[in-house]
Phi, psi and omega in degrees: 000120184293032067098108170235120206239123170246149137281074206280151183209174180289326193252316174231176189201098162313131164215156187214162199217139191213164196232138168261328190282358169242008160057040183230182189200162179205125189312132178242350173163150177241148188263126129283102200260194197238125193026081169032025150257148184299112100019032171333326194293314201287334176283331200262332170282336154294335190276353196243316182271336177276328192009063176284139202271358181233158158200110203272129149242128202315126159262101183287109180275107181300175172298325162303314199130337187295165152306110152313155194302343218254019204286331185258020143261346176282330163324276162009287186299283196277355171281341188243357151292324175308321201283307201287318198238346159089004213245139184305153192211116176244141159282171176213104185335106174264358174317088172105357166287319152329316197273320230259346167263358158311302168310321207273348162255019185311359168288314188249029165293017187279167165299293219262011164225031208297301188273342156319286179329272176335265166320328176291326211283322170306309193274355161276334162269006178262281199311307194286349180287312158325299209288316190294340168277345161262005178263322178257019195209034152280352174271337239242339188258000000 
């Protein structure tokens, strides 16, 4: 089963792309969206070039368990991914994913590579959204 993973933001929106039969997964690009609208044209051509058959969205989540301030637009976010493409869409606890692509790029914290950093870290906290769903669903499929 072909797995498209967002990270949602206000600004940028992480996305990954994943396999359930070799159970891997890789960051694929991140949407810019434009004057604080979501960027539908550039989502819906990945989702039209990917034809995934799942699509995990990040649930941002306080440390507690509660809804982050930011829960009623990724709502938003997924209720009108459904509507535009019909193709099923589950959350998934992003809490701490973000800091865990953070680590994994600490290589490209210099100054000159600043917006590098930055674009690896959306689409890599997308990718681990994958990974963690296929860690808890790989018997299940």
């Amino acid at each position: 089963m072909q797995i498209l993973a967002f990270d949602f933001g206000t600004k940028k929106i992480g996305v990954a792309v994943g396999q359930t039969i070799t159970k891997s997964s890789s960051p694929l690009a991140v949407v810019f969206n434009k004057d604080n609208r979501i960027n539908w044209d550039q989502i819906l051509e990945i989702i039209n070039e990917w034809q995934p058959q799942l699509m995990l969205i990040g649930k941002p989540l306080n440390m507690d368990g509660t809804d982050s301030d930011i829960m009623k637009l990724v709502e938003k976010f997924h209720k009108k991914l459904y509507k535009l493409t019909g193709i099923e869409c589950k959350y998934i606890d992003e809490r701490l994913t973000s800091f865990e692509a953070r680590q994994n790029f600490k290589e490209l914290m210099t100054e000159n590579k600043k917006s590098i950093k930055s674009e690896a870290i959306d689409a890599h906290a997308a990718k681990i959204l994958i990974d963690n769903w296929l860690n808890q669903n790989v018997d299940t499929i």
